[in-house]
Structure formats: structure tokens, C-alpha cells
Residue frames relative to the residue before (quaternion, step in Angstrom):
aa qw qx qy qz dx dy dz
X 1.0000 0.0000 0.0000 0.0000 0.00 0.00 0.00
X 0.5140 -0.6721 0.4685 0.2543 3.42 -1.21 0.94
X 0.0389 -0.7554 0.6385 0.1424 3.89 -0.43 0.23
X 0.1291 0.7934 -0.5946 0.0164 3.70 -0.82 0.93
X 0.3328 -0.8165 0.4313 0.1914 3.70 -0.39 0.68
X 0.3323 -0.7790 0.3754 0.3766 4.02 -0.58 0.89
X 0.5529 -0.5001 0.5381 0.3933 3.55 -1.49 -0.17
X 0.5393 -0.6506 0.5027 0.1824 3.20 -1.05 1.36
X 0.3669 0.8366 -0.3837 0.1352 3.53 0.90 0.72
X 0.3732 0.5378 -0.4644 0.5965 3.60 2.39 0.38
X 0.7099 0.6232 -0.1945 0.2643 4.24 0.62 -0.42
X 0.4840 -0.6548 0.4329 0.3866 3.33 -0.52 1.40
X 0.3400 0.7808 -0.5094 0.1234 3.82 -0.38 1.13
X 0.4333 -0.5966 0.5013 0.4527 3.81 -0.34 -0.08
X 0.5266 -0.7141 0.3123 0.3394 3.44 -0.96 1.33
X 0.5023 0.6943 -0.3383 0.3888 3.61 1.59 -1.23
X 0.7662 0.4724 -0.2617 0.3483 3.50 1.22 -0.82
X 0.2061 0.7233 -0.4430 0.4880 3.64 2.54 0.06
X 0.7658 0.3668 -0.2691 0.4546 3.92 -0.01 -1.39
X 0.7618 0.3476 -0.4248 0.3442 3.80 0.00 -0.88
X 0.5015 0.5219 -0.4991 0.4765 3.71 1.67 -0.42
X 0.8049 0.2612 -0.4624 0.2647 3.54 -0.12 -0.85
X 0.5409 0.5919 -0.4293 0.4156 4.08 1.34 -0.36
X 0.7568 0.1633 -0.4699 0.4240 3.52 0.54 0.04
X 0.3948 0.6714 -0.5627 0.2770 3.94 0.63 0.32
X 0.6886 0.4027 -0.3074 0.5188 3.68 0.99 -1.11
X 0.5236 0.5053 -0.4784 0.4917 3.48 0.96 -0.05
X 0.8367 0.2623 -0.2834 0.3885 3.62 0.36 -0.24
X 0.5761 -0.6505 0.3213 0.3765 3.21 1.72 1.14
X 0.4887 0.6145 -0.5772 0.2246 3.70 0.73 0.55
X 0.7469 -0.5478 0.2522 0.2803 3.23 -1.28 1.25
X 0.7921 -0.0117 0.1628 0.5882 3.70 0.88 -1.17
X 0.1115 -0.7013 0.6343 0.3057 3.61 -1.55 0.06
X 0.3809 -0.6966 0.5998 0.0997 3.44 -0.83 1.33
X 0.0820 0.6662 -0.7327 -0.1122 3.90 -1.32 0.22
X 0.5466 -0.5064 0.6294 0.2204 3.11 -1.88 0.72
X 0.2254 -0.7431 0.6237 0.0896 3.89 -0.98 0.89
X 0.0976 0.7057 -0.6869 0.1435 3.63 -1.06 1.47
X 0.2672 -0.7632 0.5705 0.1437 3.60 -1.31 0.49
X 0.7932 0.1678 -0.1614 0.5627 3.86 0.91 -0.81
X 0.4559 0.4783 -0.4613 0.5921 3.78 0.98 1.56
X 0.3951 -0.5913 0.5988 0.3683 3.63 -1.37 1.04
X 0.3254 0.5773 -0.7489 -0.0089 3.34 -0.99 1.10
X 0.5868 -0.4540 0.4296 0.5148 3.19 -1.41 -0.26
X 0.6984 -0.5304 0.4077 0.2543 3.74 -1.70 0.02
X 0.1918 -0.8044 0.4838 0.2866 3.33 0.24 1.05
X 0.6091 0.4984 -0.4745 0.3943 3.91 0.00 0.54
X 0.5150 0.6484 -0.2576 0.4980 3.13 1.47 -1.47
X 0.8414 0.3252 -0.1452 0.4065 3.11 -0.01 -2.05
X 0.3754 0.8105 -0.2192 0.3925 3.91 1.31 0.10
X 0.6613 0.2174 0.0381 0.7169 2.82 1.16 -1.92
X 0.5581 0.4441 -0.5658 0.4136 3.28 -0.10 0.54
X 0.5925 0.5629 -0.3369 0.4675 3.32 0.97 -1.33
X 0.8159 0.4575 -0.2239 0.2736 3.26 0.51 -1.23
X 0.4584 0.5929 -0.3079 0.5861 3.58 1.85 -0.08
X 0.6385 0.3936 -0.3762 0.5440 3.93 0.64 -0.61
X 0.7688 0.4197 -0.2101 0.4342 4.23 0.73 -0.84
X 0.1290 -0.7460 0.6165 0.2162 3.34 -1.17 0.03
X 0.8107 0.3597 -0.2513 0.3876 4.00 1.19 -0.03
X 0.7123 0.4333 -0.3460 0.4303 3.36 0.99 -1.09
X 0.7956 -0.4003 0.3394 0.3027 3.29 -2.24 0.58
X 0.0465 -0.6943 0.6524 0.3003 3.35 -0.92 -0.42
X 0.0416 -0.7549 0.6452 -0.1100 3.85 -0.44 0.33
X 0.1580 -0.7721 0.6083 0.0941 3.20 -0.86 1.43
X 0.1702 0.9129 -0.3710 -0.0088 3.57 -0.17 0.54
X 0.4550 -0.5851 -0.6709 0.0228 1.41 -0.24 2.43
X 0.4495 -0.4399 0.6659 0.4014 3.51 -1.94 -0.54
X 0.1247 -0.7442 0.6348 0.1661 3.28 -1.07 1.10
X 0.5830 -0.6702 0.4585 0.0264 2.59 -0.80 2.26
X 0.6931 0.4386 -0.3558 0.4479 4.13 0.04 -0.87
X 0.7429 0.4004 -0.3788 0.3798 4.07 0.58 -0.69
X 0.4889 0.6305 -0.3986 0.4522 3.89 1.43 -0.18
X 0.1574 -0.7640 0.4636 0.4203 3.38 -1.33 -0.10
X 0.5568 -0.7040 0.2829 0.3381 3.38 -0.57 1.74
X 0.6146 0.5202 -0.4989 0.3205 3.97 0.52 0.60
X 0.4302 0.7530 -0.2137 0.4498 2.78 1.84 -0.89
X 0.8305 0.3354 -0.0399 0.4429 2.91 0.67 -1.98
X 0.6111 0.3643 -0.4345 0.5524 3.97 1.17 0.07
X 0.6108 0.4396 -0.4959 0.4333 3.76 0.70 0.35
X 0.7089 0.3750 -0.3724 0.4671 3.75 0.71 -1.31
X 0.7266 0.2458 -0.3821 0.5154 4.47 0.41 -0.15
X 0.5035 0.4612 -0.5832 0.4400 3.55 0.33 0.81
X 0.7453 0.3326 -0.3170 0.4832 3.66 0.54 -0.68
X 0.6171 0.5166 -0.4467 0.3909 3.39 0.89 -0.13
X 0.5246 0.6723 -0.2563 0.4551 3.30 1.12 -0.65
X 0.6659 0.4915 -0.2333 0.5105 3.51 0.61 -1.48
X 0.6576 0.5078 -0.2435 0.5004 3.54 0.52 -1.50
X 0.8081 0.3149 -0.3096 0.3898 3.95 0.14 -0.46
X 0.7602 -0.4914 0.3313 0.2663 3.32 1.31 -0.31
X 0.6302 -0.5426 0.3212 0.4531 3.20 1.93 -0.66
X 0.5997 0.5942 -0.3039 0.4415 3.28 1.73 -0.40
X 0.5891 0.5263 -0.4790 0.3829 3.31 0.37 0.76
X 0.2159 -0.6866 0.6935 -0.0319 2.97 -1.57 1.34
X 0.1009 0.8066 -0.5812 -0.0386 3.23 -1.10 0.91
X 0.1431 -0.7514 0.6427 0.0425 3.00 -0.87 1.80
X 0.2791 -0.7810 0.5575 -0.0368 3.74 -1.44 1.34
X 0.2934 0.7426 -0.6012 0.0317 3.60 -1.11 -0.28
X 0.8179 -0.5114 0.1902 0.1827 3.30 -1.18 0.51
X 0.4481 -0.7499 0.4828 0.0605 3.09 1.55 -0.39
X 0.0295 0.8498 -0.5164 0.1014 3.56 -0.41 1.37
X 0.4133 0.7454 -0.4203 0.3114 3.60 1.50 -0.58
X 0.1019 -0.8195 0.5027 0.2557 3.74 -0.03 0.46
X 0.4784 0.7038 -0.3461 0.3950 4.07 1.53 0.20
X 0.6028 0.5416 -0.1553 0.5650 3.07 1.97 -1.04
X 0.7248 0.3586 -0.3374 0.4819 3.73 0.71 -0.36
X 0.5288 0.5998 -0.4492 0.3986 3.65 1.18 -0.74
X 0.7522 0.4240 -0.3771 0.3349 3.34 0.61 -1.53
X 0.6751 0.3832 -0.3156 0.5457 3.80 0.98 -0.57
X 0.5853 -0.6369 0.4669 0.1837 3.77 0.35 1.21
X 0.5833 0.5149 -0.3647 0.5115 3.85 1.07 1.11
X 0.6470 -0.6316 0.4112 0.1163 2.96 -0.74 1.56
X 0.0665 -0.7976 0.5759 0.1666 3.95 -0.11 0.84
X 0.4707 0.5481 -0.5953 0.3518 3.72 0.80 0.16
X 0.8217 0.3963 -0.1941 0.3606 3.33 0.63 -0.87
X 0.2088 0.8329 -0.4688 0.2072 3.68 1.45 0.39
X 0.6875 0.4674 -0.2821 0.4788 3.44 0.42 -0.59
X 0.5524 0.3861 -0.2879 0.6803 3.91 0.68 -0.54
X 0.7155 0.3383 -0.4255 0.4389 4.24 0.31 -0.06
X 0.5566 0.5218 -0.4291 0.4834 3.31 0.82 -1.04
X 0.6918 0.4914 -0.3544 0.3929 4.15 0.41 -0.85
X 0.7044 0.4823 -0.2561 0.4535 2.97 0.98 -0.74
X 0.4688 0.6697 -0.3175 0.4805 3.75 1.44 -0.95
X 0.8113 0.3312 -0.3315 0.3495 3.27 0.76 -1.48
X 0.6192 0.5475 -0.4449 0.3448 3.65 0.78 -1.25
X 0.4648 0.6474 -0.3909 0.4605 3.74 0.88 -1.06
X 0.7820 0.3938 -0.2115 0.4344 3.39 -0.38 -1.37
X 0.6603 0.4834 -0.3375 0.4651 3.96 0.25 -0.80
X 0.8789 0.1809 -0.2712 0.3483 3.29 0.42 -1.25
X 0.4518 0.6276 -0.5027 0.3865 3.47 1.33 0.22
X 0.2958 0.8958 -0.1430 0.2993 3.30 1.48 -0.64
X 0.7070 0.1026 0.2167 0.6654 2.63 0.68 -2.64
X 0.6816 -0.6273 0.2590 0.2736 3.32 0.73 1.76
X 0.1748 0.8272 -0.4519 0.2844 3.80 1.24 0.78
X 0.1115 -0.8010 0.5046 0.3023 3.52 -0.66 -0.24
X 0.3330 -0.8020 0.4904 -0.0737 2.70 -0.84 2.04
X 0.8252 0.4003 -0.1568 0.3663 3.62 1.03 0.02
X 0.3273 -0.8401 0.0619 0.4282 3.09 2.19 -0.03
X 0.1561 0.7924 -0.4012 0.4322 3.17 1.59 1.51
X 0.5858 -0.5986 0.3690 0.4031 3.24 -1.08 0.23
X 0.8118 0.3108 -0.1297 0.4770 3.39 1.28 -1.12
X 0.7095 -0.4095 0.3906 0.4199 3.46 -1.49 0.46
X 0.5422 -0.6732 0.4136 0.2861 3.47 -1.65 0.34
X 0.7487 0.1891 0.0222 0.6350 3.58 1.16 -0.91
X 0.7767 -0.3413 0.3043 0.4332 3.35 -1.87 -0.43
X 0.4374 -0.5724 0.5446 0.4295 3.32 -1.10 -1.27
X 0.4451 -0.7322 0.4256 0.2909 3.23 -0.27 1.24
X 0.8286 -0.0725 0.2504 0.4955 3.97 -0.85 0.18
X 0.8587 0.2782 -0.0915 0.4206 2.20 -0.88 -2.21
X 0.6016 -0.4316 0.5468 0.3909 3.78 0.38 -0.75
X 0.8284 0.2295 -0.0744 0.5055 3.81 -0.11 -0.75
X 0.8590 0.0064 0.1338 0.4941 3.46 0.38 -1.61
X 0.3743 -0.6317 0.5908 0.3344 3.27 -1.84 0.35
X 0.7982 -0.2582 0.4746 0.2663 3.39 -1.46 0.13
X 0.4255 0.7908 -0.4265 0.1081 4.00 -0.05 0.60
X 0.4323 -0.6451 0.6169 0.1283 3.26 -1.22 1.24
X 0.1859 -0.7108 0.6574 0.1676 3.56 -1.61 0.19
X 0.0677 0.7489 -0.6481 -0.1202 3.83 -0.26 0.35
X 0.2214 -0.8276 0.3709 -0.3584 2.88 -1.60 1.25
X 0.6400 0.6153 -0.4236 -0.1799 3.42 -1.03 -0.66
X 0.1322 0.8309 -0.4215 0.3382 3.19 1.99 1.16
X 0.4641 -0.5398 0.5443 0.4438 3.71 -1.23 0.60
X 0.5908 0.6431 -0.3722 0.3144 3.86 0.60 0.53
X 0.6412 0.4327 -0.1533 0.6149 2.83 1.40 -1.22
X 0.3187 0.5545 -0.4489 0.6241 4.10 1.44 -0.05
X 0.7552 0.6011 -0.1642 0.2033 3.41 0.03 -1.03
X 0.6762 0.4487 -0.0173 0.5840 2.85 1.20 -1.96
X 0.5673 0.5842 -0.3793 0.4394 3.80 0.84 -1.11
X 0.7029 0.2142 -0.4012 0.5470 3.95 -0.14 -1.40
X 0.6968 0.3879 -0.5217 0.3030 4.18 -0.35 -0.96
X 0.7399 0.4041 -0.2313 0.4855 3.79 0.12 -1.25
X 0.9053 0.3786 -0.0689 0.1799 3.35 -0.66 -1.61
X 0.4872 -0.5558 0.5943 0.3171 3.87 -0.72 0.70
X 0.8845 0.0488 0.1116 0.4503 4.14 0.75 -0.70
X 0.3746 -0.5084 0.7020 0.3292 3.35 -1.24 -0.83
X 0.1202 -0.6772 0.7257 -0.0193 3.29 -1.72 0.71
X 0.4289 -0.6202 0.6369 0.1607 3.81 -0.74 1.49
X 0.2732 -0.5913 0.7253 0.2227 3.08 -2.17 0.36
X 0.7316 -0.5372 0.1211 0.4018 3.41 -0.97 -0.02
X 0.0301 -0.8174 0.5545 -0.1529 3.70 0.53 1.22
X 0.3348 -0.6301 0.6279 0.3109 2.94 -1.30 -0.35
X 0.5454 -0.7221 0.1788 0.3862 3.68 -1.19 0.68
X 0.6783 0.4694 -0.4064 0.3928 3.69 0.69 0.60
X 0.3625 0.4804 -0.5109 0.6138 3.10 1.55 1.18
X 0.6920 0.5868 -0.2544 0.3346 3.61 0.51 -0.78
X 0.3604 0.8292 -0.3140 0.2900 3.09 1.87 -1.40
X 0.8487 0.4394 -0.1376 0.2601 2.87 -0.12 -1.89
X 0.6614 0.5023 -0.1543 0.5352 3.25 0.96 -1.80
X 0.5559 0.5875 -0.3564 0.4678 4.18 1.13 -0.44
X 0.8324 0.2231 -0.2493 0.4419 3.58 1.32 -0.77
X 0.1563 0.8139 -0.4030 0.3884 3.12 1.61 0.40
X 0.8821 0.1453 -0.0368 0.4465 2.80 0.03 -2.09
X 0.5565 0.4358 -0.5709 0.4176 3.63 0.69 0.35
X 0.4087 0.7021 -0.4029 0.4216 3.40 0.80 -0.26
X 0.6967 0.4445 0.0056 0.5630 3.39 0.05 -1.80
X 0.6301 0.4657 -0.3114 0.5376 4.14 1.06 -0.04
X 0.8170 0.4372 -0.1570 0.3417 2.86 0.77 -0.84
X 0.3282 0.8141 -0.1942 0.4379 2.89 2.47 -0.93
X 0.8675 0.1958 0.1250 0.4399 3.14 0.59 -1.91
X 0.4109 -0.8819 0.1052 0.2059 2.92 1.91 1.24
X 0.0417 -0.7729 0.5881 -0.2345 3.38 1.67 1.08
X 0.5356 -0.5913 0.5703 0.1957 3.55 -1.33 0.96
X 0.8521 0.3478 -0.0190 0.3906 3.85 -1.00 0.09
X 0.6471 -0.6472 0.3125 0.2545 3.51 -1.28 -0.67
X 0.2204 -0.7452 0.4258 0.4636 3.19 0.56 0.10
X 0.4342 -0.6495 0.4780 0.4013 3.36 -1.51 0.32
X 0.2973 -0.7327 0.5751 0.2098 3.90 -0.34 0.53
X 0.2234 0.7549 -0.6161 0.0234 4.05 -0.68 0.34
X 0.3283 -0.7002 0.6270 0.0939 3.28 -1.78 0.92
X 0.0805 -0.7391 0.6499 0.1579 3.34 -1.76 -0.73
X 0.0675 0.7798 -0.6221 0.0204 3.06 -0.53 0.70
X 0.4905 -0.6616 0.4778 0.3056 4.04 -1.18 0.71
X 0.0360 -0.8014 0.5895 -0.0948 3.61 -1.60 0.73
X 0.0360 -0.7655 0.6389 -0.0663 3.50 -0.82 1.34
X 0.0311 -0.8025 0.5873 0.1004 3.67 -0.20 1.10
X 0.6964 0.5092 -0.3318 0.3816 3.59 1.18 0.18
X 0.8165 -0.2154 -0.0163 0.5354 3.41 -0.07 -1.40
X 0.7474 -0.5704 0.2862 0.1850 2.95 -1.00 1.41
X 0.6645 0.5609 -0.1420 0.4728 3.14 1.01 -2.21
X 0.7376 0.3883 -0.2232 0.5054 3.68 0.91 -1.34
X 0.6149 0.4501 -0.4525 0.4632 4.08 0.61 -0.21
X 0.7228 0.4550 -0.3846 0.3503 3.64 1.01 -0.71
X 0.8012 0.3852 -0.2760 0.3653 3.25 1.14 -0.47
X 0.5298 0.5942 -0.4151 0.4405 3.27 1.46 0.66
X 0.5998 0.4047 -0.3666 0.5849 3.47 1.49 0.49
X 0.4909 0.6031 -0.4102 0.4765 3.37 1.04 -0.31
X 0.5249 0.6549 -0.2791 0.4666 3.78 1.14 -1.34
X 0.8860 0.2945 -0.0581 0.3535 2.64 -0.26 -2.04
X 0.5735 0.4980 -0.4000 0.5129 3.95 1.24 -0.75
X 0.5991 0.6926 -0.4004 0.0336 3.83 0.49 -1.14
X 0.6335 0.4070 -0.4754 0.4549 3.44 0.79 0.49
X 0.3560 0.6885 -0.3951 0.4930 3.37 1.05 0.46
X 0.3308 -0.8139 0.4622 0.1203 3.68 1.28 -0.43
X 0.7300 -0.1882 0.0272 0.6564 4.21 -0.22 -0.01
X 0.6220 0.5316 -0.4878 0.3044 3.69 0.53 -1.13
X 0.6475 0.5167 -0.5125 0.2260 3.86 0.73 -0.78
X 0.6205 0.5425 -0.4042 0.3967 3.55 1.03 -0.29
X 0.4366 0.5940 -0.4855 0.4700 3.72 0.96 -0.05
X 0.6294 0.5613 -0.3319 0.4227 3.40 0.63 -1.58
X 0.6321 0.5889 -0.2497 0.4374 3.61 0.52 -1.50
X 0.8515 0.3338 -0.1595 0.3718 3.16 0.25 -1.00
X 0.6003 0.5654 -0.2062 0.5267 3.20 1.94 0.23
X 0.5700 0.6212 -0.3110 0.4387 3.10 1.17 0.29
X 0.3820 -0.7895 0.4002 0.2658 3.66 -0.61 1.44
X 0.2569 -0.7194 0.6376 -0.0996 3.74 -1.17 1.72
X 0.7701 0.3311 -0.2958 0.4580 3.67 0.81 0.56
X 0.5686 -0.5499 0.5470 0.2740 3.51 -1.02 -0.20
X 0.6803 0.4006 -0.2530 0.5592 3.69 0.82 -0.83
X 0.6473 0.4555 -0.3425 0.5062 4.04 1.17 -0.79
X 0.5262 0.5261 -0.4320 0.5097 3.80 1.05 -0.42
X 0.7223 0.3974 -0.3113 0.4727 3.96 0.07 -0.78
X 0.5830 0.4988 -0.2967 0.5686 3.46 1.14 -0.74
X 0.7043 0.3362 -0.3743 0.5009 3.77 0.35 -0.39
X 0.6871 0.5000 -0.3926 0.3517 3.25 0.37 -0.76
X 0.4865 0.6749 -0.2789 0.4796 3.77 1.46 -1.17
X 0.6943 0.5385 -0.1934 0.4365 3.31 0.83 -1.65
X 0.7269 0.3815 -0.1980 0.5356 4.05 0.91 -1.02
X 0.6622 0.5117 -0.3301 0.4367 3.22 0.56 -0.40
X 0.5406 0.5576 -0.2724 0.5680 3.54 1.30 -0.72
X 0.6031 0.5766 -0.2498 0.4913 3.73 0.78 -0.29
X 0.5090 -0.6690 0.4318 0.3268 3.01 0.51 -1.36
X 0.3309 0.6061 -0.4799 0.5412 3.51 1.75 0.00
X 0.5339 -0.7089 0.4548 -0.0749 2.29 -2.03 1.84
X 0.7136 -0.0009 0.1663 0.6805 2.88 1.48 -1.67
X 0.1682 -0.7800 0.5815 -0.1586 3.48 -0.48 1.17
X 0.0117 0.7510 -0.6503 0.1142 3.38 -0.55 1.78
X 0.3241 -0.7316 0.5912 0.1007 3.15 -1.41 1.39
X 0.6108 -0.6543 0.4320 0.1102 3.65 -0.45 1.38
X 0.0728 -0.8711 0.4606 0.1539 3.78 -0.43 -0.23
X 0.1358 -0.8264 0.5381 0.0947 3.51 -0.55 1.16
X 0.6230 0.5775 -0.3019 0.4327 3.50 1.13 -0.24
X 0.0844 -0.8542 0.4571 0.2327 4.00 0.18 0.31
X 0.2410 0.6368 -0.5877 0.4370 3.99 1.00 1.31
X 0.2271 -0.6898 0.6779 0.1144 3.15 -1.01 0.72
X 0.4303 0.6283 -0.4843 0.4308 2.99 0.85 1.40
X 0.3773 0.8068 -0.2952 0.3459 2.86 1.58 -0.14
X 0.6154 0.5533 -0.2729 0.4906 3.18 0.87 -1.77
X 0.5516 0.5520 -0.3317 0.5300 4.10 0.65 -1.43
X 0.6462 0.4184 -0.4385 0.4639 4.23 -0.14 -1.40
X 0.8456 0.3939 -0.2995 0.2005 3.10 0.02 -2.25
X 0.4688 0.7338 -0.2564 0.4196 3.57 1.43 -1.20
X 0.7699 0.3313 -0.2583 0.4804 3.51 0.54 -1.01
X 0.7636 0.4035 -0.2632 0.4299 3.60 0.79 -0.32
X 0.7029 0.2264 -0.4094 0.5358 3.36 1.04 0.28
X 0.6775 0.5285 -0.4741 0.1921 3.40 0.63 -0.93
């Protein structure tokens, strides 16, 4: 299993300190930086804060996870993660999902009743703009060519009979939210199930996340407390779910991998870029 660690990019941090986190992650050979995707909260831009990452690196993933994909417009958005893609080399992953925050769609002028009919639309848009289609009735394509040539790299988060749906047509995989792995269980054979169903070739890739403060406590609890707080009592569940040891990291990681998750990215509540050093030593 892949272990990749996210960019503190929901965290009161200084942006300059986004790059030295993601320059010493690939030093510690994690697999990917992941970011968490919000619109009416001071984070940084998970595309923005991406490409930066991806200017300071020259190997690890980037993997947004996720970017809610329905509040963007999707021409916008198959031109600005095609070129980001191209520019890094192929290392982008983009994991998506619909998104339910109805504060987040107002501020981008998009209708959350109708998120699910965008996210479909977001996706067909995005592929064939992708594979150099015209997507705007112009003569000429919208963006670069990703890498690969045709496509980026896409995740589906989920665990609607939609997102089933969207994974075999659109998506190299599925991408968990922040469960734990015998909540995941199920929905892991679901969708390999539901691959195989629709005779996609191979495995899907299967990725999680789960949150982690190996430092101060006080500051990991209250940076989910923050960030959960319209969520009402559940953010303190969240809080109190978040791995605070070294022996519960190997144990989580033991725990996903036993499932079947592929790649598994451990979130950050702590905004020390010491972190990367804690988390590194205990799993790598």
C-alpha cells in the first residue's frame, strides 16, 4: 500500500511553508501530497497550492482529495488540471465528488440542488476536453494535453449508487472520506464488485484518508473542531478520531491495507512541518 501524506493547506500556516512541507515529504519518499478542497474557509487553493507543491518536487503524486468538482466551472477546470498535470509530469491525481456544503456553491453562483446533474456534467466535459474535443464551440481545444495524452488521473469519492456509477465510467478508482477501515470495508467490495460488473480491465485503485497530529494535541484538536464546526457535536467525534501516536499510525495503516486500500493519505492537523519527520518515522 501506498502511504502519502496531505498538504496542510486547510491550516493557519505561512504559504512559503506549503513548499518546504511538500520538499521534505518526497524526501521521506511519501507516495503523494493530498489537499482537502473548501470554498467559504481561508484555505489555500487546492490547485494553486498543488502547483506550487509541484514546482518545489520533481517525483511525488499530487492528488487532490477531494476537489469538489460541481462548484468549479468544468472548462475552467479541464483547462486549469490539464496544464497542471502536463507541467508536473503526470503526477496528478484528481480525486472529486459532489460536495454538499450549500455556502460553498452559493459563493460560486451554482445551484446545490442540482450538484449531482453538475458533477455529470463536470465529468463528461472534463474527459473530453481532455481528449482535445471541442468543448466550447470554437475551433480549438481548451487546454494542453495532459501527460498521458488523453486523460488525467481520476478518483471518485462517494458512497452513493452514483458515485458506484461514476467510478467504473469516469474514474481509475474510488477515494474514501474520513472513515475508518470497517466502515470502508463494505463500500471497498462494492466497488470492486461493480468493476468487475462492467468489465473494466484490472484493479481499481481504492484510496483513503484519515487525520493525524503527532505533535500538539491541543492544536490538532482544535483544527478539526474549526474546520468540522458546522457539523455541530459530530466535529468533536472527528477530533477525537484523529491518529496521536506512532503505534496507532502502523495500526491504521495495518488496518487499510487489510481491506484492500491501495493508497492511504494521512491528512494533517498539526501545521509543523515536523510532521512529515513524526509521520515518516512511524510508518515509513
Amino acid at each position: 500500500m501506498q502511504i502519502g501524506i496531505g498538504l496542510p493547506n486547510t491550516l493557519h500556516i505561512p504559504g512559503p511553508a506549503l513548499v518546504d512541507w511538500a520538499r521534505r515529504a518526497e524526501e521521506r519518499d511519501f507516495s503523494a501530497l493530498a489537499t482537502i478542497d473548501r470554498i467559504v474557509y481561508p484555505t489555500y487553493d487546492s490547485l494553486t497550492a498543488l502547483a506550487a507543491a509541484a514546482g518545489a518536487t520533481s517525483r511525488i503524486g499530487l492528488f487532490t482529495d477531494i476537489l469538489l468538482a460541481p462548484v468549479y466551472p468544468p472548462v475552467w477546470l479541464a483547462k486549469a488540471t490539464a496544464s497542471l498535470d502536463a507541467m508536473s509530469g503526470g503526477r496528478l491525481t484528481l480525486g472529486m465528488a459532489v460536495g454538499g456544503r450549500p455556502d460553498d456553491f452559493a459563493a460560486m453562483d451554482r445551484p446545490v440542488e442540482r450538484r449531482g446533474k453538475l458533477f455529470d456534467d463536470t465529468l463528461d466535459i472534463l474527459h473530453r476536453a481532455w481528449a482535445g474535443e471541442n468543448v466550447t464551440g470554437g475551433d480549438l481545444p481548451v487546454g494542453p494535453e495532459p501527460a498521458s495524452g488523453n486523460r488525467v488521473s481520476v478518483l471518485i469519492g462517494g458512497t452513493s449508487e452514483a458515485a458506484v456509477r461514476r467510478t467504473v465510467q469516469y474514474g481509475e478508482g474510488w477515494t474514501a472520506g474520513g472513515s475508518g477501515p470497517e466502515q470502508a470495508a463494505p463500500f471497498v467490495a462494492k466497488i470492486k464488485q461493480a468493476w468487475r460488473d462492467a468489465g473494466r480491465e484490472g484493479e481499481p485503485r481504492i484510496a483513503s484518508l484519515v487525520y493525524f497530529g503527532l505533535g500538539d494535541e491541543a492544536e490538532s484538536r482544535a483544527a478539526l473542531q474549526r474546520y468540522y464546526g458546522f457539523t455541530g457535536e459530530y466535529a468533536s467525534i472527528i477530533a477525537d478520531s484523529a491518529i496521536r501516536s506512532p503505534e496507532a499510525a502502523r495500526d491504521t495503516v495495518e488496518r487499510f491495507d487489510a481491506i484492500g486500500v491501495t493508497e492511504l493519505m494521512f491528512i494533517p492537523t498539526v501545521a509543523s512541518v515536523d510532521e512529515v519527520d513524526r509521520l515518516a518515522d512511524a510508518v515509513k
